[in-house]
C-alpha positions in Angstrom: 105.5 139.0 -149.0 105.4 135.4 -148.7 105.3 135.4 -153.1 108.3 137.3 -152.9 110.1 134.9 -150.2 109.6 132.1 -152.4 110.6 134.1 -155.8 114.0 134.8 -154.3 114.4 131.1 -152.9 113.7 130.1 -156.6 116.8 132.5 -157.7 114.3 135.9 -158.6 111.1 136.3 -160.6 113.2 135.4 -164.4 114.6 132.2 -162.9 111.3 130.4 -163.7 112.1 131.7 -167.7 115.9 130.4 -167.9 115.6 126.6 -167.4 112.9 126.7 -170.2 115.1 127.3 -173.4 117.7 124.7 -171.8 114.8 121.9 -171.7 113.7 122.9 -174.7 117.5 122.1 -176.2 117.3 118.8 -174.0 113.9 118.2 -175.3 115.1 118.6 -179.0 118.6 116.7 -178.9 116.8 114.0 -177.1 114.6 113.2 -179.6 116.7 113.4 -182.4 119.8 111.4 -180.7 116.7 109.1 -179.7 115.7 108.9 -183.3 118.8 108.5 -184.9 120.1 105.5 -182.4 116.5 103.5 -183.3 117.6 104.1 -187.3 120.5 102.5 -186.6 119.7 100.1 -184.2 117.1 98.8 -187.3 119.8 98.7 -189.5 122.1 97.1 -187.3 119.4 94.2 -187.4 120.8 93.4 -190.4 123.8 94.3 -191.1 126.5 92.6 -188.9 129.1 94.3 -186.9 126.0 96.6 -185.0 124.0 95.5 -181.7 121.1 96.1 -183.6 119.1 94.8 -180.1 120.6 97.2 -178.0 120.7 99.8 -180.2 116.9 100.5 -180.4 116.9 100.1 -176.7 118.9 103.1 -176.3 117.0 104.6 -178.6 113.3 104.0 -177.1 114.8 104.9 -173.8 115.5 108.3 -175.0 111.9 108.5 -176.6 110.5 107.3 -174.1 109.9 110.1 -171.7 108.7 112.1 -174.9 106.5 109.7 -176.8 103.6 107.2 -175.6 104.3 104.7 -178.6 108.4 104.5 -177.0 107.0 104.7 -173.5 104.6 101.6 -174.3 107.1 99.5 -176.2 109.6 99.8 -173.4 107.0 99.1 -170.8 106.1 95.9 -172.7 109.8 94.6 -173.5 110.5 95.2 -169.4 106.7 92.8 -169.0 108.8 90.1 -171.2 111.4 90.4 -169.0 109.7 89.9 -166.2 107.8 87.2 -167.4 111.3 85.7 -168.8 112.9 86.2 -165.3 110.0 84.5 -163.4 110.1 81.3 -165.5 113.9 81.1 -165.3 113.6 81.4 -161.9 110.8 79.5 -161.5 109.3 82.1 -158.6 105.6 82.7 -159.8 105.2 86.0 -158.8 102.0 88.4 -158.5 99.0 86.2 -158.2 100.1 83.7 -160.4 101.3 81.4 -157.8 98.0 81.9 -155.7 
């Protein structure tokens, strides 16, 4: 009984087998909106007119929750903005300043 409580809290026994094709979709137009915005953001690196820069943001930023490679490269371009931020600032931060 206390299975079947929670099954119709959670919208019936199927509603665990609906959400799945629409992350799926998610999953799929993520990645290749993700793709196409670093392709771009590369190109725009060169050719004017394009924020290159921000571009390929975007793009890891959709990658990232997908892929380790975009989840480490963002994680390293926030560390250089921390460290960035710090100097500007001139607060040491962490241990540094211990």
């Amino acid at each position: 009984m206390v299975g079947e409580d929670s099954a119709r809290r959670r919208g019936g026994a199927d509603a665990s087998k609906a959400p799945r094709p629409v992350s799926l979709v998610w999953k799929t137009i993520s990645i290749v909106l993700g793709s196409l915005l670093l392709l771009v953001g590369l190109v725009g690196l060169v050719v004017p007119g394009i924020q290159g820069i921000l571009t390929i943001l975007a793009g890891l930023a959709l990658l990232s929750p997908h892929s380790r490679r975009a989840r480490k490269i963002m994680q390293w371009i926030k560390g250089l903005l921390t460290r960035g931020r710090r100097r500007r600032t001139g607060d040491p931060g962490g241990t540094e300043g211990a």
